[in-house]
C-alpha positions as a Markdown table, in Angstrom:
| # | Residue | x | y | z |
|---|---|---|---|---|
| 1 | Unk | 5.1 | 12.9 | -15.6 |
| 2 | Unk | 1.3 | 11.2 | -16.1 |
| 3 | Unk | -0.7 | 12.4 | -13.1 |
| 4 | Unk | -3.9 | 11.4 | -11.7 |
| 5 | Unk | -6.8 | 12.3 | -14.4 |
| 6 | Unk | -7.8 | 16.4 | -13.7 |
| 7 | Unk | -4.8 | 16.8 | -11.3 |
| 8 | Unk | -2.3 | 19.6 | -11.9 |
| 9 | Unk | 0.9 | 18.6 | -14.3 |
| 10 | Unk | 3.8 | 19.4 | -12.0 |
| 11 | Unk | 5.8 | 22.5 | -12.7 |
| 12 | Unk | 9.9 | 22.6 | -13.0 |
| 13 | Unk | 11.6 | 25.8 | -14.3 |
| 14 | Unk | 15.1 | 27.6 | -13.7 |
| 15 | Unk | 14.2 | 30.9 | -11.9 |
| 16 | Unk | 18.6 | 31.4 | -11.5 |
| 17 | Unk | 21.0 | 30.3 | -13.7 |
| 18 | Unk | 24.9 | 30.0 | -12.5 |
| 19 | Unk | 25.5 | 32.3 | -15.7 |
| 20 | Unk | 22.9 | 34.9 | -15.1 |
| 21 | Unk | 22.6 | 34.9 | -11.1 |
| 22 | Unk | 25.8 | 32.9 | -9.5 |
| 23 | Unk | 23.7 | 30.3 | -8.6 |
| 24 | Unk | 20.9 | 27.6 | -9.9 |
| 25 | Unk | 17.9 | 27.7 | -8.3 |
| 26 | Unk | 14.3 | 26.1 | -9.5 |
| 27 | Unk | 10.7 | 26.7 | -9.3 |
| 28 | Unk | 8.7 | 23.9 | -8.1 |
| 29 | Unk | 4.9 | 23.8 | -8.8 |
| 30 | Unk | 2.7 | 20.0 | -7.8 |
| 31 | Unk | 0.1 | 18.7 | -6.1 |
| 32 | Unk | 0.7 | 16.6 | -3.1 |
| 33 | Unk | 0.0 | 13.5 | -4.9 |
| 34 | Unk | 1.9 | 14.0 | -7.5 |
| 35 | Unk | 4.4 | 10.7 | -8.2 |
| 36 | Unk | 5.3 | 8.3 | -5.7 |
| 37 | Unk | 3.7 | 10.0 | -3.1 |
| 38 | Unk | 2.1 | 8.5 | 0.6 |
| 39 | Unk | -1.5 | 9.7 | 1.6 |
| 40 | Unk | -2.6 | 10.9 | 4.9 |
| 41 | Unk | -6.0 | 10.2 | 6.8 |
| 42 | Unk | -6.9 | 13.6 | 6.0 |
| 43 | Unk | -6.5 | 13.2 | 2.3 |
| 44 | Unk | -10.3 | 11.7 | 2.5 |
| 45 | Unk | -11.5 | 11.8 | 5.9 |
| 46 | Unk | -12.5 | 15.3 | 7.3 |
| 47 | Unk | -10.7 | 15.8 | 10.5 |
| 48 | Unk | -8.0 | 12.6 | 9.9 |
| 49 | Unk | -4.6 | 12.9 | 10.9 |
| 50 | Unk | -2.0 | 15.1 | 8.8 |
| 51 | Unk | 1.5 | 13.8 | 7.8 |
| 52 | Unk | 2.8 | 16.3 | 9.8 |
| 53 | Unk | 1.0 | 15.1 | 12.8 |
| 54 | Unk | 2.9 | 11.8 | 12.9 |
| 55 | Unk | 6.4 | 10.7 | 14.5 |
| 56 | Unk | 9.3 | 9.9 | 11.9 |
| 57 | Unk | 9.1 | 6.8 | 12.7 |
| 58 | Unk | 5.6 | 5.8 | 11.4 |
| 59 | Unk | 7.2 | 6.8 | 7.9 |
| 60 | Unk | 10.0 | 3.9 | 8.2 |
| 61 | Unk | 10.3 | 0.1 | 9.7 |
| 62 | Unk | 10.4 | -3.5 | 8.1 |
| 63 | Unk | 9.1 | -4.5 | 5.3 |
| 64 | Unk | 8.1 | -7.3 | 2.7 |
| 65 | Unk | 6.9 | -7.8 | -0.8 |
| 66 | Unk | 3.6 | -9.3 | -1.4 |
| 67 | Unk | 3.2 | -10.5 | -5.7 |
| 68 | Unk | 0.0 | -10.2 | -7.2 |
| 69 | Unk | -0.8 | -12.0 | -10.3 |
| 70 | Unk | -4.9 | -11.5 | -10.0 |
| 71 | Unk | -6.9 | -8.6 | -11.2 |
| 72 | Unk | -7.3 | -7.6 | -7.7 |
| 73 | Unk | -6.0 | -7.7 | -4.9 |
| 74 | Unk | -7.7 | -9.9 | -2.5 |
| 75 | Unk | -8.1 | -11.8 | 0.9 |
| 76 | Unk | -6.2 | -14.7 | -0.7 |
| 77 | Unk | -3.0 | -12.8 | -1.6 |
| 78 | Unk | -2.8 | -11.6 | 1.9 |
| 79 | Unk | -3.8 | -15.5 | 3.5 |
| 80 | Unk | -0.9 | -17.1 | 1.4 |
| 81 | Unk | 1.4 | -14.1 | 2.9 |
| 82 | Unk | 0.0 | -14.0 | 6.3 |
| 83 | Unk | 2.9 | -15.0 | 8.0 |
| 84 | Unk | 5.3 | -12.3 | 6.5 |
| 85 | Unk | 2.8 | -9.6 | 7.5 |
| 86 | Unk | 2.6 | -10.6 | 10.7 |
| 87 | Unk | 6.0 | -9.9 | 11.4 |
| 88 | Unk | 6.1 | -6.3 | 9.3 |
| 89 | Unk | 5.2 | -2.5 | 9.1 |
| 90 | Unk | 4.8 | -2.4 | 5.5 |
| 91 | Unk | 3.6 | -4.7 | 2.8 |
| 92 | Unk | 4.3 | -3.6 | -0.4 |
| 93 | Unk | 2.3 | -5.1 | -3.3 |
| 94 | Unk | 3.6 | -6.0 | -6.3 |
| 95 | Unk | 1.8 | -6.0 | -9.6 |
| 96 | Unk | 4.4 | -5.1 | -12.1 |
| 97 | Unk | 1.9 | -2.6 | -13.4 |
| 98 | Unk | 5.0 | 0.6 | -13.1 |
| 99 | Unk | 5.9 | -1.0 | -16.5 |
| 100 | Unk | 3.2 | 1.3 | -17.6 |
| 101 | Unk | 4.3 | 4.7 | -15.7 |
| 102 | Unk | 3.9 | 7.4 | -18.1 |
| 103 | Unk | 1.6 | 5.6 | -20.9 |
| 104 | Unk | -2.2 | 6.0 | -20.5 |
| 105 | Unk | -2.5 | 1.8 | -20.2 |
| 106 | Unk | -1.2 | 3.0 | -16.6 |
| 107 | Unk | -4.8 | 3.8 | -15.4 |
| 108 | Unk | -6.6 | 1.3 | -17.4 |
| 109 | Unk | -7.3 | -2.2 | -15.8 |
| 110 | Unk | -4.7 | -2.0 | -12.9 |
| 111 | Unk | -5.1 | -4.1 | -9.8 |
| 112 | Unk | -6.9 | -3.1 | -7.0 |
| 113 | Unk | -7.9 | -4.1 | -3.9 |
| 114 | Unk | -11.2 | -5.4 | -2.8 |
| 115 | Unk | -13.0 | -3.8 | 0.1 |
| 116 | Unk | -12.5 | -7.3 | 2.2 |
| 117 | Unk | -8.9 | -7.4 | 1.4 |
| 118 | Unk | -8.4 | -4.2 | 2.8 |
| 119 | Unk | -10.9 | -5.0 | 5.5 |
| 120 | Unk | -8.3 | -8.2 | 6.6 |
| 121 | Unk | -5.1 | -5.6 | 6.4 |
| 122 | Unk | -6.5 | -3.8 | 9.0 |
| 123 | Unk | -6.3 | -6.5 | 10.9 |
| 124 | Unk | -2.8 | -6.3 | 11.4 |
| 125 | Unk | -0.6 | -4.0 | 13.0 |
| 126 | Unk | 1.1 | -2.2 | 9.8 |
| 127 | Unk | 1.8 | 1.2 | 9.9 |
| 128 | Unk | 1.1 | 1.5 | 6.1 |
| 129 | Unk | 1.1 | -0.5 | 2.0 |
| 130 | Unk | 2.3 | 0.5 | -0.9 |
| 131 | Unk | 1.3 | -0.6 | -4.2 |
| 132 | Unk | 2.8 | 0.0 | -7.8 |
| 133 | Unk | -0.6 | 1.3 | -9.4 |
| 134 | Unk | -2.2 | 4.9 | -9.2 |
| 135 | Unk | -4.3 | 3.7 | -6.2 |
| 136 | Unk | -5.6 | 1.1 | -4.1 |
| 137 | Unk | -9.0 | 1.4 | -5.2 |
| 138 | Unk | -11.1 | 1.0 | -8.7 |
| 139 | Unk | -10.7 | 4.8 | -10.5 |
| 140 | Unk | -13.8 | 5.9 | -9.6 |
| 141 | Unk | -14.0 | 4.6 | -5.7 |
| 142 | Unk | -12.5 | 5.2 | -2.3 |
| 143 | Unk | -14.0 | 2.8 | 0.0 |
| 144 | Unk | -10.4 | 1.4 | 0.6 |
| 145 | Unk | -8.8 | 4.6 | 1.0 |
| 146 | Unk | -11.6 | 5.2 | 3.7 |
| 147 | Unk | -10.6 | 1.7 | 5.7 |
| 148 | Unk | -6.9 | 1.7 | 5.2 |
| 149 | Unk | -6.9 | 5.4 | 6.2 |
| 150 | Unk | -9.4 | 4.8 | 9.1 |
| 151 | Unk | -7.2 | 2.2 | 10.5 |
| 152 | Unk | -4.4 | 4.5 | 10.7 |
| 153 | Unk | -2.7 | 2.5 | 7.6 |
| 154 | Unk | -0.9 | 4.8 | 5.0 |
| 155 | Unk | -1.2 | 4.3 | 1.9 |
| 156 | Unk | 1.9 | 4.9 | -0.5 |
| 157 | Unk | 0.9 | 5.3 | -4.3 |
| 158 | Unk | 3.4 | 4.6 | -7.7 |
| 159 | Unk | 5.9 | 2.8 | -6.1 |
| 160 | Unk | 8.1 | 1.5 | -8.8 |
| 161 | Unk | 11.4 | -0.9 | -9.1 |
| 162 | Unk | 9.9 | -3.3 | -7.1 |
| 163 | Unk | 11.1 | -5.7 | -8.9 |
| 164 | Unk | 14.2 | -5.6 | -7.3 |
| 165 | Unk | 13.2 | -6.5 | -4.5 |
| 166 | Unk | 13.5 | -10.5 | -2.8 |
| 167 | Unk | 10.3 | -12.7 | -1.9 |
| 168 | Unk | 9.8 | -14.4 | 1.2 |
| 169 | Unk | 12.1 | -12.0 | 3.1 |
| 170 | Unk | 12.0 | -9.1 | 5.1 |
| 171 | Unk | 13.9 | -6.0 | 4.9 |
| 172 | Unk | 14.3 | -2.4 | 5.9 |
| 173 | Unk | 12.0 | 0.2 | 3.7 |
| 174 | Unk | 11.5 | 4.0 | 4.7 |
| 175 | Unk | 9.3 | 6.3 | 2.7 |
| 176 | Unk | 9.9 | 10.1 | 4.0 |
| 177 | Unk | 7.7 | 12.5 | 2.7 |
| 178 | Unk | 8.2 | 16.5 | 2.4 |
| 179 | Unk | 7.1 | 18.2 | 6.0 |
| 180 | Unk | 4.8 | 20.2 | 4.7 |
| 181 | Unk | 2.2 | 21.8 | 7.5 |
| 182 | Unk | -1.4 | 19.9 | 7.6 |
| 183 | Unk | -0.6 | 17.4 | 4.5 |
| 184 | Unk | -3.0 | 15.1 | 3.1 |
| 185 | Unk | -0.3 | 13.8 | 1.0 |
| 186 | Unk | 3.3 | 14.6 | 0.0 |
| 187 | Unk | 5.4 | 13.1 | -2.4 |
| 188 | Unk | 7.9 | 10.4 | -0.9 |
| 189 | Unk | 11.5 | 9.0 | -2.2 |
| 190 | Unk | 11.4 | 5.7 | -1.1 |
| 191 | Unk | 14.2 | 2.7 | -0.5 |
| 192 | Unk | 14.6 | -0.3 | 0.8 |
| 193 | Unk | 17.8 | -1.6 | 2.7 |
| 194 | Unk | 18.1 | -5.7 | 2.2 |
């Protein structure tokens, strides 16, 4: 699995085998951002919130898709969606750019949001976005992280498959990450009911 630049490669190895022990059993070794993974105000603001720290519910709720067909993501593709948001807890944005998950194109010239963009999202009562790219901001920035985060808006990183998922409606979506005490981030399996 490709992982952020200088971040860990995740770990998987048998420690017990059925043969050997009676049982299977593995070793697990990543970093909390490590794949599709939701980030935590405390990821980049000292003293923010942990995932711990929140109800189950502010991991799951209604949802819509959002396309993006610009090199980033700005006020307009929110505007021409506005009315969709208004009535969700998460917009996921689609890109396409997953076609690139584990080829070193996938942190070259992916979409991003601009600072206003994310400015207008907080706008809005969400409790979080998810995008199909490595992050919401430009590789070497984290002014978005900063008022998405602020705002009490998670952010989910490397969705994929989205794809599948309709335009113009709204649907059920739930990203659950490991409970893991004081996380700044934790990976995430996430789905969407339609």
């Amino acid at each position: 699995m490709i992982v952020f630049p200088g971040d860990p490669r995740p770990q998987v190895k048998d420690i017990n085998t059925i043969e050997e022990h009676g049982y299977n059993q593995k070793f697990l070794s990543f970093a909390s951002h490590t794949g599709t993974h939701i980030d935590a105000p405390n990821h980049i603001l000292a003293g923010g919130k942990t995932l711990d720290t929140y109800p189950l519910e502010k991991f799951y709720g209604k949802a819509a898709v959002v396309e993006v067909k610009t090199p980033t993501i700005n006020e307009d593709n929110i505007v021409q969606k506005i009315d969709l948001i208004e009535q969700v807890d998460f917009v996921l944005f689609r890109s396409g750019w997953d076609k690139f998950w584990n080829k070193p194109e996938y942190f070259l010239g992916y979409p991003y949001f601009t600072d206003a963009a994310a400015s207008l999202l907080t706008s809005y009562n969400i409790k979080g976005i998810g995008i199909d790219t490595i992050s919401p901001d430009e590789i070497n920035s984290l002014s978005v992280h900063r008022l998405l985060l602020s705002a009490d808006i998670l952010i989910i990183e490397n969705l994929t498959g989205l794809s599948r998922l309709p335009d113009n409606t709204i649907f059920d979506f739930w990203a659950i990450p490991l409970k893991i005490k004081n996380a700044d981030g934790a990976p995430v399996r996430c789905w969407a009911e339609i």
